[in-house]
C-alpha positions in Angstrom: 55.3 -31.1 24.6 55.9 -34.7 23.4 57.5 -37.8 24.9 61.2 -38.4 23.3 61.5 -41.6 24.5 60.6 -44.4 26.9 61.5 -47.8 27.9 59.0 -50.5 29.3 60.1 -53.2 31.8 58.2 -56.7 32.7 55.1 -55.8 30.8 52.9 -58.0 29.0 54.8 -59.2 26.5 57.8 -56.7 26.9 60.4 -58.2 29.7 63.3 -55.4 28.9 62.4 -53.1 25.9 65.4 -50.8 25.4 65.1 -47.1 25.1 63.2 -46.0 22.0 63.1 -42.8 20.8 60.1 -40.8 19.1 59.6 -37.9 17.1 57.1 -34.7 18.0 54.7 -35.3 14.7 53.4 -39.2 13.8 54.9 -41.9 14.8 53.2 -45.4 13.7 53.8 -48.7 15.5 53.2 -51.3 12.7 53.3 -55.7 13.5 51.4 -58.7 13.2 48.6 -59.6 15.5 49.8 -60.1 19.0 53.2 -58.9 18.8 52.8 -56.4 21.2 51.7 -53.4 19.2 48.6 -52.8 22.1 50.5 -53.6 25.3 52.9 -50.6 23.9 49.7 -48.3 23.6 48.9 -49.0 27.0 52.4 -48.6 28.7 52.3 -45.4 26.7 49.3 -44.0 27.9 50.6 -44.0 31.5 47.3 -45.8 32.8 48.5 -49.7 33.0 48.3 -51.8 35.5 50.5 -54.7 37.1 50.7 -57.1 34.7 54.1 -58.9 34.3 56.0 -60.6 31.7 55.1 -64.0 32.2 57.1 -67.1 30.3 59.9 -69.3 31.0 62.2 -66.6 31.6 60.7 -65.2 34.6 58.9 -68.2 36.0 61.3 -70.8 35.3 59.0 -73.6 36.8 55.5 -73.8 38.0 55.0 -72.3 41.4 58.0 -69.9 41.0 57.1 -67.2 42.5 57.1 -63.3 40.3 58.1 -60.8 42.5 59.6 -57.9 39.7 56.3 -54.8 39.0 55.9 -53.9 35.7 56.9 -50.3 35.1 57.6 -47.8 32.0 59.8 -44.9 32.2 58.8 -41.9 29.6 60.9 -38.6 29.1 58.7 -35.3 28.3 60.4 -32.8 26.3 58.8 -29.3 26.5 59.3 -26.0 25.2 59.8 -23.4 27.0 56.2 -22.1 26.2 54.5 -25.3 27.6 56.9 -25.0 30.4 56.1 -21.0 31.2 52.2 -22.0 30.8 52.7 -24.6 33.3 54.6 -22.5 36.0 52.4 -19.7 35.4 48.9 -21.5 35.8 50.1 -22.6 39.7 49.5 -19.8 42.4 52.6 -20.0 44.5 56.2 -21.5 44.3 57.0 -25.6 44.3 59.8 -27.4 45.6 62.7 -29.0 44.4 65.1 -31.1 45.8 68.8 -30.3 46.8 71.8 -32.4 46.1 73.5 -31.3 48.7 72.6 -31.3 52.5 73.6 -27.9 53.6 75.1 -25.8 50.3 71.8 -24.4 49.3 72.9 -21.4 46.7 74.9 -24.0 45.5 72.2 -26.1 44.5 70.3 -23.4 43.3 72.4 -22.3 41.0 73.1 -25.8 39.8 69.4 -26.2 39.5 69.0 -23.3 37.3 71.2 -24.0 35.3 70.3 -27.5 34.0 66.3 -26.1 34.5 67.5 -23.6 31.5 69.3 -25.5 29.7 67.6 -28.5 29.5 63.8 -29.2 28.5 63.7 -33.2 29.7 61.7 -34.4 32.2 62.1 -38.4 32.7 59.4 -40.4 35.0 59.0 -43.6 35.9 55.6 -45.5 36.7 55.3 -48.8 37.9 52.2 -51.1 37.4 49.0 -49.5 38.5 50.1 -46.3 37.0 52.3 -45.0 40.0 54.6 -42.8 40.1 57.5 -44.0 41.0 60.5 -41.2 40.2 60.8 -37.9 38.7 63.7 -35.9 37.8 64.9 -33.1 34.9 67.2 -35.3 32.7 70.6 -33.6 34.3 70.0 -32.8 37.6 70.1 -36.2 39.0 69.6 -36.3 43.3 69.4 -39.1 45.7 65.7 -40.4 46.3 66.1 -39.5 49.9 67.4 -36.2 49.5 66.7 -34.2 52.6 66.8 -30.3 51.8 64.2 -28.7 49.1 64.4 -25.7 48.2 61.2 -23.3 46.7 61.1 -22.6 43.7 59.1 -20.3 41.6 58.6 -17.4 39.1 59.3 -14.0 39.9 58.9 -11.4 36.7 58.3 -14.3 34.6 61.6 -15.6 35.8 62.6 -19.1 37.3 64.6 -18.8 40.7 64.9 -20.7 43.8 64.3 -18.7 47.2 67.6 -19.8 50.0 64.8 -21.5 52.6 65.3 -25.2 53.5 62.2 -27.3 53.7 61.6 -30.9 55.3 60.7 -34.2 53.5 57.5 -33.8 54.9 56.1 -31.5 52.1 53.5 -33.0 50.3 54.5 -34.5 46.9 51.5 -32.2 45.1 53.8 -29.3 46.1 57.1 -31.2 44.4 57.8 -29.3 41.1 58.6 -32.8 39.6 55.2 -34.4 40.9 53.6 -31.3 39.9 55.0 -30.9 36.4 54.3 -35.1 35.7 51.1 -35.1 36.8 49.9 -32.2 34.5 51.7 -33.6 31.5 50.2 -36.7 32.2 46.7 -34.9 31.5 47.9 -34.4 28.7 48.2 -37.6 26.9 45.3 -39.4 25.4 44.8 -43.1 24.7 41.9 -44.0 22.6 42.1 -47.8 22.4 40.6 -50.3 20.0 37.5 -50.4 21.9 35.6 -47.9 24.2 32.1 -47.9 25.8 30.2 -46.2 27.4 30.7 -42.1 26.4 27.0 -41.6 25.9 26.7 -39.9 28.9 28.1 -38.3 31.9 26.6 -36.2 34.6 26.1 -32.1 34.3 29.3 -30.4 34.4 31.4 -27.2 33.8 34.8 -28.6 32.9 34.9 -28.3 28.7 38.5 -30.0 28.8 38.3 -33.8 28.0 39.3 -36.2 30.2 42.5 -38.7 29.3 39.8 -41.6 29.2 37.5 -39.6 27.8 35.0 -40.5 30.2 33.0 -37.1 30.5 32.9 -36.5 26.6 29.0 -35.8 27.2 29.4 -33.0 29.5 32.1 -31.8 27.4 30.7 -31.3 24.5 27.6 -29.7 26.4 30.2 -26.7 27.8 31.1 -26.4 24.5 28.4 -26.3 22.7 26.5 -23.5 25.4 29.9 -21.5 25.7 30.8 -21.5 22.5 28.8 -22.0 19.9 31.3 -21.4 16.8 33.4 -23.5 17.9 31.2 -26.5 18.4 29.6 -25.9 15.0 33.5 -26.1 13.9 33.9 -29.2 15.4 31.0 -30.5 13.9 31.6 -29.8 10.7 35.2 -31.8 11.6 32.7 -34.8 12.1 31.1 -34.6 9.4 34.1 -35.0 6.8 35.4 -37.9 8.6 32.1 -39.7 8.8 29.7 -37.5 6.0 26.3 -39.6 7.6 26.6 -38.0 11.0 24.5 -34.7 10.2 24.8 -33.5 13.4 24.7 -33.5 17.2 23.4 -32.2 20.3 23.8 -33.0 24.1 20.4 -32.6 26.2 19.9 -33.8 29.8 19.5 -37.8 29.3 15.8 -38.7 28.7 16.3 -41.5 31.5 18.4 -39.7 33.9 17.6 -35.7 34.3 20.9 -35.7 36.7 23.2 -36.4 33.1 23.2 -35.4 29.8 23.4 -37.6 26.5 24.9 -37.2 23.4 22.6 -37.5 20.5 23.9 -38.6 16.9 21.8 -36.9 13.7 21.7 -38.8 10.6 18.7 -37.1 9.2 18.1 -33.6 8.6 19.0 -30.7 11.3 15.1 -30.0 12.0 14.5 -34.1 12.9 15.4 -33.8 16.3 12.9 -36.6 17.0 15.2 -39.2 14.8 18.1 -38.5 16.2 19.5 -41.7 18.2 21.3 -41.8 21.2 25.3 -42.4 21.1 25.1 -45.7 22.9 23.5 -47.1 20.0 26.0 -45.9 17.4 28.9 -47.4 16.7 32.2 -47.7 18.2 33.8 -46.0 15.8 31.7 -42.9 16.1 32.2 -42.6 19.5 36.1 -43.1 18.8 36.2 -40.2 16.4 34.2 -37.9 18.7 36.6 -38.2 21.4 39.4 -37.7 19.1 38.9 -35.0 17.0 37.5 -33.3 20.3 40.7 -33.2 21.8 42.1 -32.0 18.9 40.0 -29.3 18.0 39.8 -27.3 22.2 43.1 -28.4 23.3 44.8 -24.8 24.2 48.0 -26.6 24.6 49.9 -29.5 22.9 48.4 -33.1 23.5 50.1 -37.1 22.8 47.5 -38.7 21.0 47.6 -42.3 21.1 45.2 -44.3 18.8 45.3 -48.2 18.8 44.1 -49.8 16.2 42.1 -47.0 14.2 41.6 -50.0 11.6 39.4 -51.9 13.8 37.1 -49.2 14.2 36.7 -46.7 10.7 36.8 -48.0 7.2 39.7 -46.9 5.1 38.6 -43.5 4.0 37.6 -42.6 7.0 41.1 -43.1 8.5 42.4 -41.5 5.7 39.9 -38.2 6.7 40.4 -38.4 9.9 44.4 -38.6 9.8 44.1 -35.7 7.5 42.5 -33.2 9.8 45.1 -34.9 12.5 47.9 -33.3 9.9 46.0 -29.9 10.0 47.0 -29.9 13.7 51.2 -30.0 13.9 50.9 -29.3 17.5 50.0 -32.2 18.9 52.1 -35.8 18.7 50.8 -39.0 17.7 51.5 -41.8 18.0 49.4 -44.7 16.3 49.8 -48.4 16.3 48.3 -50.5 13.4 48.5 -53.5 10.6 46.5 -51.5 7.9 48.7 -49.9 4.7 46.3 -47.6 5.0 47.4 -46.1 8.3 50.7 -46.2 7.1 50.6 -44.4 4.1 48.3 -41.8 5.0 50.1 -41.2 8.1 53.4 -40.9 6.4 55.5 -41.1 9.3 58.6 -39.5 10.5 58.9 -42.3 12.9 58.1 -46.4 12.0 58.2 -48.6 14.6 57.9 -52.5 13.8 57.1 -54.4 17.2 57.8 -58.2 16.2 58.0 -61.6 18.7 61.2 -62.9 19.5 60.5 -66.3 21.5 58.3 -64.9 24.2 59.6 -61.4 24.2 58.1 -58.3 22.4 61.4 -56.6 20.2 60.7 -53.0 18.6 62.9 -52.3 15.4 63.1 -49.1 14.1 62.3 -49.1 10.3 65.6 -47.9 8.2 63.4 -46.5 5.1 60.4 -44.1 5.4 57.1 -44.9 4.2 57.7 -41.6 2.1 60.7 -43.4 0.5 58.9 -46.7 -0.1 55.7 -45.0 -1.4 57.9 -43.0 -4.0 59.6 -46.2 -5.1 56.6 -48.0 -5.6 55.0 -45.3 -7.7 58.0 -45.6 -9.6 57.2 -49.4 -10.6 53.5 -48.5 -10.6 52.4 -50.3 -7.3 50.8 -49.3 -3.6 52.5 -49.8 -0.6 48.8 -51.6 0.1 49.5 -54.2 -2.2 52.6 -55.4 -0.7 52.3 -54.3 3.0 52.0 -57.6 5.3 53.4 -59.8 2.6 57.0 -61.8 2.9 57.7 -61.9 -0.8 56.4 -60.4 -3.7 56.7 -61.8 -7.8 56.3 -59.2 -10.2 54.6 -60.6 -13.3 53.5 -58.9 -16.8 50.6 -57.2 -16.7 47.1 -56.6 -14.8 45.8 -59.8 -16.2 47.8 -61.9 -14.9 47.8 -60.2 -11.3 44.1 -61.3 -11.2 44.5 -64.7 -12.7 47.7 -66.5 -11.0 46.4 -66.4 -7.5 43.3 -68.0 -8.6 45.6 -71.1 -10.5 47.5 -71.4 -7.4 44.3 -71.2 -5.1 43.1 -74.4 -6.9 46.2 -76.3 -7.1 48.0 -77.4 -4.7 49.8 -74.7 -4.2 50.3 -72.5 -1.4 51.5 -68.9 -2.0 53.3 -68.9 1.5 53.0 -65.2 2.4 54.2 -63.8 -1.4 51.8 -61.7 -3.1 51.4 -61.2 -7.0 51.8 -58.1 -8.0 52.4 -56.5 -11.9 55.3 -54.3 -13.1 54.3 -50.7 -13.8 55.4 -51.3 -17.7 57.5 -54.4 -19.3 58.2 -52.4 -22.1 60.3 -50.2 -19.3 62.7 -53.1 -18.8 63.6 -53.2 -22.3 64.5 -49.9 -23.3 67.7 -48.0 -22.3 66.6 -47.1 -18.9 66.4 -50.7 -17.9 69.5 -50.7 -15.6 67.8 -47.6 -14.1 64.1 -49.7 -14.2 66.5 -52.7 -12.8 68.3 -50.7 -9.7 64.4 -49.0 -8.9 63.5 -53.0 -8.3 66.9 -54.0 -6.2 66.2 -50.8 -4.1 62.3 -52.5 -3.6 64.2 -55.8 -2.7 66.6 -54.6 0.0 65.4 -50.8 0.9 63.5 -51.9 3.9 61.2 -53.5 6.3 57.9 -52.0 4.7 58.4 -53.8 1.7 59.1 -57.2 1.0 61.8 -58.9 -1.1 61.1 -59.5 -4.1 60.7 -63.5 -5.1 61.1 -63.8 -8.9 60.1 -61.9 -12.0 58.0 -63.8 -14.1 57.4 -62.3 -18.1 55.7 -63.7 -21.0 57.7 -64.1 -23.9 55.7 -61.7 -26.1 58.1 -62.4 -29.0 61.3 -61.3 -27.7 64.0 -62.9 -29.2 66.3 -65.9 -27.7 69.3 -62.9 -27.3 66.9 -60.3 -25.9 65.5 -62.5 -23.4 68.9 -63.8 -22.4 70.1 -59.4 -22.2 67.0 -59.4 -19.5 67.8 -62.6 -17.7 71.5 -61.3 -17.4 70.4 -57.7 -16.2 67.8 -58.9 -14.1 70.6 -60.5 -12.5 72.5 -57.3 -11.7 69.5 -56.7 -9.2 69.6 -59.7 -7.3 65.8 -61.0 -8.5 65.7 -63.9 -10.7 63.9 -63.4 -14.3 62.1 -66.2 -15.9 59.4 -66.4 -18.6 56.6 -68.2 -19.5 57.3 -72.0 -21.1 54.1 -70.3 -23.7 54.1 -67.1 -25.7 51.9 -65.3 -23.0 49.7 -66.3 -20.5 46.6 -66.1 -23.0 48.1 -68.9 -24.9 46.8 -70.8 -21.9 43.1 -69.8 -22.2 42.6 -71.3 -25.9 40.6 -74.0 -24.5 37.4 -74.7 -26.7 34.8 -75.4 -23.9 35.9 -72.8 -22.0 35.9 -70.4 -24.9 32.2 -71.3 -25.3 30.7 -71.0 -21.9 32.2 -67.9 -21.8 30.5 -66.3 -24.4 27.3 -67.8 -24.6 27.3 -66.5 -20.9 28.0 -63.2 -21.8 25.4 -63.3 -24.4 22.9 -64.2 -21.6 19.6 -66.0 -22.1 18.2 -64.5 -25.4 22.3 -63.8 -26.9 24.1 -65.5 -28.9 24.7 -69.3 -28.0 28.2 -70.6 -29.0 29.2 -74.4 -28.9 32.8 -76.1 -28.3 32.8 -77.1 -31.9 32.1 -73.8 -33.4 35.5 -72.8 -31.4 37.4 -75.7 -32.3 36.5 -75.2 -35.9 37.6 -71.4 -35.7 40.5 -72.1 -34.3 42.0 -75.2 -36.5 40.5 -72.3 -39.7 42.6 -69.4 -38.3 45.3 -69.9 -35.8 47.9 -70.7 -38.4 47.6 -67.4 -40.0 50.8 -65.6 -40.5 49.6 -62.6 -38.5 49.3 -64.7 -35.3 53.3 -65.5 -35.6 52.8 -69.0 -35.4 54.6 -71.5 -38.7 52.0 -72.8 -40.7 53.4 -76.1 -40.3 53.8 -76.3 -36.2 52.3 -79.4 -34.9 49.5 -78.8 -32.3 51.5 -78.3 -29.0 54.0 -75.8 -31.0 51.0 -74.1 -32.6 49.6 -73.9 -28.7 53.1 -72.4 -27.1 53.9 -70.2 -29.7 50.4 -68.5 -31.7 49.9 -65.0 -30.7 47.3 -66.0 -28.0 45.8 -62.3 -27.3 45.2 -61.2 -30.7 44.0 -64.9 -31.7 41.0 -64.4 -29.1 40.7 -61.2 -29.7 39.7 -62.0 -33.3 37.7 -64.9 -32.0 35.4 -63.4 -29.9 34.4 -60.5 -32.6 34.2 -63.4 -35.1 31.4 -65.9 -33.1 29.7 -63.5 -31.2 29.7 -61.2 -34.6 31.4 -58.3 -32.5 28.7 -58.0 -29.7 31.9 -59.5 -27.3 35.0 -57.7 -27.8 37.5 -60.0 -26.0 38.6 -58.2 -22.6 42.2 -59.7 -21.5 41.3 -58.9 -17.6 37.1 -59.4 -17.3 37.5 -62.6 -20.0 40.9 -63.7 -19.1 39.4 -64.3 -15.4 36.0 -66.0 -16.5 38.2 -68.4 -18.7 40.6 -68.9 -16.0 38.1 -70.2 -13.5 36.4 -72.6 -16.3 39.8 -74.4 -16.9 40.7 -74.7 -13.0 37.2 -75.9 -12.8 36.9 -78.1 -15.4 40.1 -78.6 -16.9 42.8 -78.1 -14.5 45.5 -80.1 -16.1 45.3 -76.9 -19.1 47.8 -75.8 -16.2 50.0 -77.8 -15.5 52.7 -76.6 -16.9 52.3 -72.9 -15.6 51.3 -75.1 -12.0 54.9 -76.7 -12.2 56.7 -73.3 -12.4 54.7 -70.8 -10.2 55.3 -74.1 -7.4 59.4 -74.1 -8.1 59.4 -70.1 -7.6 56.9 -70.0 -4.8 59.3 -73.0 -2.8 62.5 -71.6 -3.7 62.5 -67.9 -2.4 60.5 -69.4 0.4 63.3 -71.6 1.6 65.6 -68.8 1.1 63.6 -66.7 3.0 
């Protein structure tokens, strides 16, 4: 069992969602922060209530009065397994309605036919969680019909007995109403936040509730009828959250007529430290209820989870959505922001919900997260680093990842939704595959929703040629990203700043290190930086000497030569320190680099 597809009418933020159709494994609903991502969870769930679609479309002026009822309509598909279950499980025959008024074997047979044929149930609930209509997706009869006819199982068999029946039957005896209501029982909705599962009074029923109300009692059937299985499920606890040692479920201490689930985090024979699940957190609660349902049910669940981010840290989601794997049966279907989710998840179905005006819109995402995650791999990045973003600019290397966001950050620059990210390997883009390394970037730029376009690359010069930069520039072109380098020879070239070069190491050589003054850098440099092996002319005036010296191997020799090789240069850990002195202290060191990151920040953003 699994819902196919549904529509949602003058809810929330949704005034006339179109049919959307969903897939029997994960589905994930991703979109910014009130977009509509929980109201969709909800209507979902099948327990909403009356809240309509308010804005200038339906109230047109103050006072105007709202008459429409918010409703969703959801189509079941079942197998014929659930469906037998079902049939079997009820003592007695149901009804169905006739199309006709008089031609009963008529309508039988039609009946049986599409009942056999067909595996869709659609239903429609209005605000409040009514149900409004009912029908198999085929066999469509007026709402008034008058004649029903019986139907039930006979050998194992469907068939409708030739006796006419009044409206008057009750709708619990409907095979539509029948069939709904048990499938709604059937779907779960754990929502961002939930209270109050501590306890519940004594009971006998080991099935969870859809709101998960009597998870106490629950767990208590379980664990006195079955043992095994509750140590099982324990032990699924555990590996999502490793501190929770155990549980148990005696009466309440405060209330003998309940009982009270108690959450270990010390050792199995420290009953007395064991705390009560009130005073745990939410997300503890959250994963009890879950991972409950999933590890009893006897028949195929929807499991709706809103929002797991909000409640479990990012391995625990990851663990948890795991185990969720190890459990085909069931359908999920899980809204979210986190990259996390997504990529754990791995989707057959992605869902972006996104504002238009004052209406919720629902795109369907034309790549997989499987695709995007294998293209990133390929240029040696995470679908975390980019998820969320509007652009990205791929840059050399690791250190420049860290460091450019921290020159923009004290500039006045604003980054305007891109995120920096580095190129698996520059050296990639050289070579012969570069077309192929090329085409892997234009399928990142325009492959999907998941990832964002790609704002500029961004290179050093690393003493490539005026041709061979020209041959990148020109197939850099061919993927539909603009290619730019660096006015300087690399980004180090930027960090040769005496002062800075000082305070760095004398604070790396702490208190009783090493202590190395401006001039003592100044002197170094002015000694060494024209040596041949640096690449720069002997005769290059200051700012050449500055643009063009090798600028990673110059403080790389530095650093061993004034700390006397107790500070090997590091281009990440010291390229940041130094970094941070400059935009401190020396901000105008920048300038130039300030200039360009601020003309390929604003232009993709006003393409965009």
């Amino acid at each position: 069992m699994h819902i196919s597809r549904f529509k949602i009418t003058n809810y929330k933020s949704f005034l006339d969602l179109g049919e959307i159709t969903l897939t029997p494994r994960f589905n994930v609903v991703v979109g910014e922060n009130n977009a509509g991502k929980t109201a969709l969870a909800e209507a979902l769930s099948l327990q909403f209530s009356n809240k309509p679609h308010k804005s200038e479309l339906t109230v047109p002026r103050p006072g105007a009065l709202h008459e429409l009822r918010s409703s969703a309509t959801v189509s079941f598909e079942l197998s014929e397994g659930d469906l037998s279950q079902i049939l079997r499980d009820r003592v007695g025959g149901f009804v169905v309605p006739a199309r006709g008024q008089s031609g009963v074997p008529n309508d039988s047979s039609d009946f049986l036919e599409h009942f056999r044929s067909t595996t869709l149930w659609e239903a429609e609930y209005s605000g409040g969680s009514k149900l409004v209509r009912v029908g198999l997706v085929g066999y469509d009869v007026p709402q008034d019909a008058v004649n029903l006819m019986e139907f039930t199982l006979v050998d194992g068999k469907a068939v409708l007995k030739n006796r006419n029946y009044r409206q008057n039957v009750p709708l619990g005896e409907r095979l539509g109403h029948r069939l709904l209501k048990i499938l709604s029982e059937r779907v779960y909705a754990f929502r961002a936040e939930r209270f109050g599962l501590a306890m519940a009074p004594f009971g006998r029923q080991g099935t969870l509730a859809p709101d998960a109300g009597n998870l106490a009692s629950a767990l208590n059937v379980q664990m006195s009828s079955d043992r095994p299985g509750f140590d099982d499920y324990c032990d699924l606890v555990r590996a999502v959250l490793p501190r929770v040692k155990g549980l148990s479920v005696p009466p309440a201490r405060s209330d003998g007529s309940k009982v009270e689930v108690l959450v270990w985090t010390e050792g199995r024979d420290r009953a007395d430290l064991a705390v009560s699940l009130a005073e745990s957190g939410t997300g503890i609660s959250q994963v009890l209820a879950i991972l409950h349902v999933v590890a009893t049910a006897d028949s195929p669940k929807v499991i709706i989870i809103d929002e797991p981010q909000s409640f479990l840290h990012p391995g625990a989601i990851r663990k948890l959505i795991e185990i969720l794997k190890a459990h085909p049966q069931h359908q999920y279907i899980i809204t979210t922001h986190s990259p996390t989710v997504v990529s754990a998840a791995d989707p057959s179905t992605l869902l972006r919900v996104r504002l238009e005006g004052p209406e919720s819109k629902i795109d369907v995402l034309g790549n997989s997260a499987e695709d995007m995650q294998r293209i990133l791999v390929d240029v040696g990045a995470r679908l975390s680093d980019v998820f969320g973003a509007d652009r990205v600019l791929w840059i050399e290397g690791r250190t420049e990842e860290i460091c450019f966001p921290i020159v923009v950050a004290a500039s006045d620059l604003w980054l305007r939704g891109t995120v920096i990210r580095a190129v698996l390997q520059t050296g990639d883009l050289e070579g012969r595959d570069k077309e192929k390394m090329f085409r892997i970037y234009r399928s990142l730029t325009t492959g999907g929703d998941l990832v964002p376009p790609a704002a500029a690359f961004l290179f050093d010069k690393e003493g490539r040629s005026e041709a061979e930069r020209s041959d990148l520039i020109r197939e850099a072109r061919t993927s539909g990203i603009p290619l730019h380098f660096l006015p300087r020879r690399m980004f180090e070239n930027y960090l040769l700043h005496a002062e800075a070069i000082a305070d760095v190491l004398s604070t790396c050589a702490g208190d009783g290190g090493k202590q190395v003054a401006p001039q003592q850098v100044t002197e170094w440099l002015n000694e060494h930086a024209r040596d041949a092996k640096y690449g720069a002319e002997s005769n290059a005036d200051e700012k050449t000497l500055r643009a063009t010296v090798h600028g990673g191997d110059l403080l790389q020799d530095l650093f061993d030569a004034l700390s006397d090789t107790a500070e090997c240069y590091d281009k990440v850990k010291h390229g940041q320190m130094l970094t941070r002195w400059i935009c401190e202290h020396a901000p105008g060191e920048f300038a130039e680099l300030v200039d360009l990151l601020g003309e390929l920040l604003a232009a993709r953003a006003m393409d965009s």
